[in-house]
N, C-alpha and C positions, 0 to 999 in steps of 0.2 A: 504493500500500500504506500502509495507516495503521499504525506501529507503535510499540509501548510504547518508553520511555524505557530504556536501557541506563546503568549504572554501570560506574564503572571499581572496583577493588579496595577504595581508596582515596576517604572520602567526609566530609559532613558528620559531625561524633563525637557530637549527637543521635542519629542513626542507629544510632551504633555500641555506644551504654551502654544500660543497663536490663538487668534480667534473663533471663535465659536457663533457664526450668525442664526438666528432664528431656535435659540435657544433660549429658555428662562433663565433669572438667578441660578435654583436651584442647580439647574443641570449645567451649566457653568461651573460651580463650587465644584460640584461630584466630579466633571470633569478635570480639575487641577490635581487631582490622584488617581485617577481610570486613563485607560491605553485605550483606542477603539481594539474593534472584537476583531475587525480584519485587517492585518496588517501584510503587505508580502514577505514571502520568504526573502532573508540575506544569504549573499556568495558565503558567509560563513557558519547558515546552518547546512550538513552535507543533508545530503538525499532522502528522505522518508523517518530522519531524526525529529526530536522537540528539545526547545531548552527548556532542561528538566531542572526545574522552579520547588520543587516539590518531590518528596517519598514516590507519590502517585504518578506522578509524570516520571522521572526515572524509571517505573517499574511497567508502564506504557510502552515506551520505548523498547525495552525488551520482550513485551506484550506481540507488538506491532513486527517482532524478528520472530517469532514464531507460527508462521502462516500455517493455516489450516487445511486441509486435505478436503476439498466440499464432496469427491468425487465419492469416498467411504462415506459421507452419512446418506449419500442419495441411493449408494449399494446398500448401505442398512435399511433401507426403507425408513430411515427419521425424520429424512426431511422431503418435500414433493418434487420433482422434477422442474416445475414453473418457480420455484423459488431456489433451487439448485443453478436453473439455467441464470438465473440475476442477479443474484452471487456472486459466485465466481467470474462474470462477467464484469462487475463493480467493482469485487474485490482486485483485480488486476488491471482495472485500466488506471488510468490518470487523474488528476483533478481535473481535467478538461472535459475529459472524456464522462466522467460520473456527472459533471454539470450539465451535459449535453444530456444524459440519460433521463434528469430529471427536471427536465426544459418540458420531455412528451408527455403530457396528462394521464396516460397510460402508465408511463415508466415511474410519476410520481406516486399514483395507487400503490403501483405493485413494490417500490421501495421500501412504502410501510407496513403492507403488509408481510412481507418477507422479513423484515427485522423482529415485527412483535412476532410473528409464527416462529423465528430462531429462538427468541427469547423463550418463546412458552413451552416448547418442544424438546430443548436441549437442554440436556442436565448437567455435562461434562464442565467443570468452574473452568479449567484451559481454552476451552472455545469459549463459553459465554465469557469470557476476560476479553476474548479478540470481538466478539461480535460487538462488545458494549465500546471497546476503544476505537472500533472503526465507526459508530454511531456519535461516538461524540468528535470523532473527529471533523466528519462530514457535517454535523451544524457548525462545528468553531471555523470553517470553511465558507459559511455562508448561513449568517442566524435565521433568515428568513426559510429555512428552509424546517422548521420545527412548527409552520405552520403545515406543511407535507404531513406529519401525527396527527397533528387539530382536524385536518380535514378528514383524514381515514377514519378516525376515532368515533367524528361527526357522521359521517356518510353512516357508518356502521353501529348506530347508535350503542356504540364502545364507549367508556373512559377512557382516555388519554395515559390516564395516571394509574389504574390499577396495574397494569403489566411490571412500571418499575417500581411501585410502593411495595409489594410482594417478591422483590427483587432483596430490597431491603434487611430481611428476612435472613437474608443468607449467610451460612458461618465464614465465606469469605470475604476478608475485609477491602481485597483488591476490588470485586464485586459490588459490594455495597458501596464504597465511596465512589465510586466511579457511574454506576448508578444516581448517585447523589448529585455529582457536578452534570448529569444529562438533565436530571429532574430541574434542579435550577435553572439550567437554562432554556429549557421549553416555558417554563414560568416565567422570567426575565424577559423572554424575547418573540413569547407569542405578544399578539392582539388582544386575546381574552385573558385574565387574570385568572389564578389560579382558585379552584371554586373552595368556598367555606371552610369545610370538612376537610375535604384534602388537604390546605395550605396548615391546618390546624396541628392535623397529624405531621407533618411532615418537618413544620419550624422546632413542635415538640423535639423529632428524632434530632434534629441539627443540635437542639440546645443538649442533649443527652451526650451528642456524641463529644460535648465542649468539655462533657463533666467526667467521661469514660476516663476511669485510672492507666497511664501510658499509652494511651491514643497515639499512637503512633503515624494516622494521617489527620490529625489536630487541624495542619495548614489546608486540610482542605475543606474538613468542615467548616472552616470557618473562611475560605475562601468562597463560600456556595451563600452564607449567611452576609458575607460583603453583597453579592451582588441581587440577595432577595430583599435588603433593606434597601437599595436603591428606590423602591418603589411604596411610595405611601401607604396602601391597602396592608403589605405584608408588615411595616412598619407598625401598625395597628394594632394588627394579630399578637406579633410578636412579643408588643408590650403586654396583650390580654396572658398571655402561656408563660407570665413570670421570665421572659426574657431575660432583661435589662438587668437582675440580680447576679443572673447566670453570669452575665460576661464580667458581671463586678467579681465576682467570687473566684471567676479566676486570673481576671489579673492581678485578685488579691494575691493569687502563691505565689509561694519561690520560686517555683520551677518553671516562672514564666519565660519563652526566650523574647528576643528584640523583636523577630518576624511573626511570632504569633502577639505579641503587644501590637505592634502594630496593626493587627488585620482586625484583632477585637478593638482597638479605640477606634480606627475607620468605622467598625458596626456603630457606634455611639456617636460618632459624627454625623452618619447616615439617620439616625434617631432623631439629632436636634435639626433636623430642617421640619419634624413635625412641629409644629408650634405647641400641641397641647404635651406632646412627649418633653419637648422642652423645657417646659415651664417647670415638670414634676419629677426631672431627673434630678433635683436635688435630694429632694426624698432619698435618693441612694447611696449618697456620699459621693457623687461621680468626682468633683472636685478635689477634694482630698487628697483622693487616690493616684489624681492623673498630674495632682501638684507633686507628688513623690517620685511619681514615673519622670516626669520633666526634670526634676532635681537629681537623677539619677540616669539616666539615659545621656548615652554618647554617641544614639545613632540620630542622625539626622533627619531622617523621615520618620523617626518616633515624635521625634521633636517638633516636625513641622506637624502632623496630626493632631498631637497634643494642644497643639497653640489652635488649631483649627474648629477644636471643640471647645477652648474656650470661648474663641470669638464667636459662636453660633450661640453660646451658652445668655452673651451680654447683647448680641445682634438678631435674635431668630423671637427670642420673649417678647411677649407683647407687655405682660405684666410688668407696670415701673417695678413695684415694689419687689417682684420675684428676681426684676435685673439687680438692684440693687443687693439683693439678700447674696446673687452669684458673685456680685463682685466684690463683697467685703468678704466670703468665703474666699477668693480667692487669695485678694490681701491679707487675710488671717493664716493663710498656708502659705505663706511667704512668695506667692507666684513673682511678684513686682522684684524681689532679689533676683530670683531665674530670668527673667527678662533681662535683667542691666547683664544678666554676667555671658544670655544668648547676644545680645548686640553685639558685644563685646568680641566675638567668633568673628563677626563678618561675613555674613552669608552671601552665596550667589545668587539665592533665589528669590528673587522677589517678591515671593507671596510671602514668602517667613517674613520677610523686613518689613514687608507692609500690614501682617497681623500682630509682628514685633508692635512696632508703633499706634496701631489702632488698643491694643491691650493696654500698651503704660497709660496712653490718654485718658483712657476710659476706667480705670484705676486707681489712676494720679486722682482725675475727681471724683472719686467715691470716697477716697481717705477724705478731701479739704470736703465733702460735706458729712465727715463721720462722728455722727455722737459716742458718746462714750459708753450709752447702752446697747448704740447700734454696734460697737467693738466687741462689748461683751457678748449679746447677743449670737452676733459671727461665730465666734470665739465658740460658746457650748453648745453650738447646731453643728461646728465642723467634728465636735470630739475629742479637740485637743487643747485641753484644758492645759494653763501652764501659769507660776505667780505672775502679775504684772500689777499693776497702779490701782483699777478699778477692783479688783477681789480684798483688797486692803483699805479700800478708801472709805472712810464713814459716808464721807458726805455721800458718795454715789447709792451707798444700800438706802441711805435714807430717803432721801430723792427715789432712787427707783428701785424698791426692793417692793413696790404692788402692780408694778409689774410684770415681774414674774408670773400673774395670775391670768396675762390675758391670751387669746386664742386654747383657752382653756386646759390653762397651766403648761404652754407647749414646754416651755425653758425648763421649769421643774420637774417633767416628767422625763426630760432628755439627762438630766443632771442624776436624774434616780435610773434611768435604764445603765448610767455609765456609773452608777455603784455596786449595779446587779453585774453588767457583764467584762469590764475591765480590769485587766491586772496589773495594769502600771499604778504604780506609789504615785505617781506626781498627778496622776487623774485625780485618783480617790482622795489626794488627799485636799484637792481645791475643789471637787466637790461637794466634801464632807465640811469644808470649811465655808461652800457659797449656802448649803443647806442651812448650818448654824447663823448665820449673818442673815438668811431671809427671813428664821422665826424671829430674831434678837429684832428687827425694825419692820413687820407687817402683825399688827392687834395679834392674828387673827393665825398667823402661820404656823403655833404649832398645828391646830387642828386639820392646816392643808396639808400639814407631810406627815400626817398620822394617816390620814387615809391614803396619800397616795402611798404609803408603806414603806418611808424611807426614814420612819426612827428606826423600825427591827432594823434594817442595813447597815445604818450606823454606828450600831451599837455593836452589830456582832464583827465592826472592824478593832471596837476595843483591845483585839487582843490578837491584830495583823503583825507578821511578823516584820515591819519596817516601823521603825520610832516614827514617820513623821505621818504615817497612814494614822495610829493609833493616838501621836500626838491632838491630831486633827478630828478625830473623831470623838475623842473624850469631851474637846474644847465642844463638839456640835452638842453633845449630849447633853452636857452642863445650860447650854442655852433652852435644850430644850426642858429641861428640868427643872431651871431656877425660874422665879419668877422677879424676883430682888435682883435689879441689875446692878446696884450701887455695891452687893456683896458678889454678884458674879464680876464685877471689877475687880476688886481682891483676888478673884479665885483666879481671875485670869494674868496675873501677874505672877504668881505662884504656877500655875499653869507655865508661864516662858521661861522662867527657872528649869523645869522639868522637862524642857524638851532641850536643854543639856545634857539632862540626865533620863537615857533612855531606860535605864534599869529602873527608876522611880515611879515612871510612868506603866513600866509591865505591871511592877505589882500594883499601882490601884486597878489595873486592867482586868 
């Protein structure tokens, strides 16, 4: 089989500049990281090779060197003569030549039928390996040509999608994923959109295959999930089937590399061009996470993605108040230092330099209009709690310590989930310490952190094995216990004494 050159997402950035007429925003931005789908083959890919991008695509390649014998399954009676005869005819001509086959109306029926009747018939995983890489080769050849399925499918009041969704199924995983990058792209590149059910089950198996321990084709599920977020509908879905947690959880691990970071933050890029997805990916911590990746990434296209989903983060919301809430999380994760120290590189690209400078602006003033509750605020919605001015300051508790109460105790009930589930000392312990400060100056505050159940929390850090967790949690106790604050003054000077002495404070512990 001689077949055209395949790209991966990611390519030379020749390729990727120039203009784009009769396109929207949208598909402008998407295009600043996407290759078109047909590119010609280079003098330096040789003959019937792919640059193999990918586990999957290297093992294509070798797929593609093992031609099949069609002459033994038509002596086996497996497969019919009329699809023996089409075969092997396709299978050895040219790309010119299969184009021309599927010019005749005729030729374009019997193509599809021939592939699903291979698929349904053959059980051997070495041929159905070849049948599926010469199917996916022939759409990455020409996409309009997976309308040729639609129409068979159509004509023969078939699905489309049962033949490869039960493909799925299969214990081989060359199979299955390859399977996978055909289904995508009948989805991505027909007319019709993939129906309900089907897209439902099938973004489920993507998010599965994100989460399968030592996925060994990782990059390709999540190559197939790049290009089904391209499209709003599936953007939808995706968010409804707990998506968006998925890709957070795993670029939460360690064992993330640069090429799969990248292909999962492109997914979240793809995300924020929905405006309501936008608005409610904070809810996730996306910021946080992709402030770390930024401060830790020395690949370049991690970097310019990263910056890419910021910018959509403060450009794409419609909500003032949700832009703002993104951009003092960002300020609060230190983005504005990664910025000064990316400038500082010198990029060639000019999308980085130009989202560089749209992020410091946009930034710069959310600090010069930042209150100091809007700091705090930032501050225990990112999770990373840390000492600074405002957790020490009277005057701020006292001024805004009935605040905490509104959007219905959101701050307080964020402050008590990060005393149930956090292990860092420096969390709990300006938790425990912003909890004591909100009964000591709101009437009315023990009784709100009674119910929401953050005295038991506190109390059972009495006896954490870090002095300043236990130092801090004794101090919360005492506020909530004393009612006399001119004697809980006393106590609490004798209290800073004792968090010298760590022994002193186990035992009242």
């Amino acid at each position: 089989m001689k077949r055209s050159q395949t790209y991966s997402i990611e390519g030379p950035k020749e390729l990727r500049k120039g203009k784009y007429l009769d396109m929207n925003e949208e598909d402008i931005q998407l295009r600043r990281f996407s290759l078109p789908v047909n590119l010609p083959t280079t003098p330096q890919v040789s003959k019937g090779a792919q640059v193999a991008t990918s586990l999957l695509q290297q093992r294509a390649n070798d797929v593609r060197s093992n031609r099949v014998n069609w002459q033994s399954y038509l002596q086996g009676q497996m497969i019919s003569a009329e699809d023996y005869n089409f075969i092997s005819k396709f299978d050895s001509t040219s790309a010119e030549g299969r184009a021309a086959m599927l010019k005749d109306p005729a030729g374009r029926m019997q193509f599809a039928k021939t592939f699903f009747s291979l698929m349904s018939h053959i059980a051997k995983d070495q041929t159905l390996q070849y049948i599926l890489t010469m199917l996916d080769d022939v759409l990455q050849e020409d996409k309009s040509r997976v309308e040729i399925l639609r129409e068979y499918a159509k004509k023969n009041k078939e699905s489309v999608w049962s033949p490869f969704l039960h493909l799925l199924d299969r214990n081989d995983r060359f199979i299955v994923n390859q399977t996978s990058r055909i289904i995508a792209k009948i989805a991505c590149w027909s007319k019709e959109g993939m129906e309900n059910n089907d897209l439902k089950f099938y973004l489920n198996w993507l998010k599965d295959q994100l989460r399968l321990p030592g996925n060994e084709y990782m990059q390709t599920a999540a190559r197939c999930l790049q290009m089904m977020l391209r499209i709003d509908n599936y953007r939808k879905m995706f968010s409804l089937v707990d998506g968006i947690s998925t890709i957070i959880s795993v670029l939460s691990g360690s064992k993330v590399g640069f090429q799969i970071q990248y292909q999962l933050i492109f997914c979240l890029w793809c995300l924020t061009f929905n405006v309501s997805l936008a608005q409610r990916m904070s809810k996730f911590n996306v910021i946080p996470l992709l402030a770390d990746i930024l401060s830790e990434s020395v690949k370049e296209k991690v970097s310019r993605i990263v910056l890419a989903t910021f910018r959509n983060q403060l450009e794409k919301v419609e909500e003032r108040d949700i832009v703002q809430e993104n951009a003092l999380a960002m300020v609060q994760c230190k983005v504005l230092k990664q910025l000064e120290l990316l400038e500082a590189r010198k990029f060639d690209d000019p999308d980085i330099v130009e989202d560089l400078q749209f992020l410091q602006e946009k930034l710069q003033e959310s600090v010069q209009d930042m209150s100091s509750f809007d700091e705090y605020a930032s501050e225990v919605k990112s999770g990373r709690l840390e000492w600074g001015p405002v957790h020490k300051s009277e005057r701020f508790w006292r001024e805004n310590a009935i605040r905490l109460n509104e959007k219905n105790y959101e701050l307080l009930k964020i402050l008590v989930k990060l005393l149930q589930e956090s292990r860092d000392p420096l969390i709990l312990s300006v938790a425990a310490h912003d909890i004591g400060e909100f009964v000591r100056y709101y009437p009315r505050g023990k009784n709100v952190i009674e119910q929401l159940g953050a005295k038991q929390l506190v109390m059972q850090y009495l006896s954490h094995e870090d002095p300043n967790v236990r130092y801090e949690a004794l101090i919360a106790v005492q506020k909530l216990m004393v009612h006399n604050w001119e004697y809980l003054g006393k106590q609490l000077n004798q209290s800073s004494e004792q968090k010298d002495n760590p022994a002193t404070v186990s035992a009242k512990a």
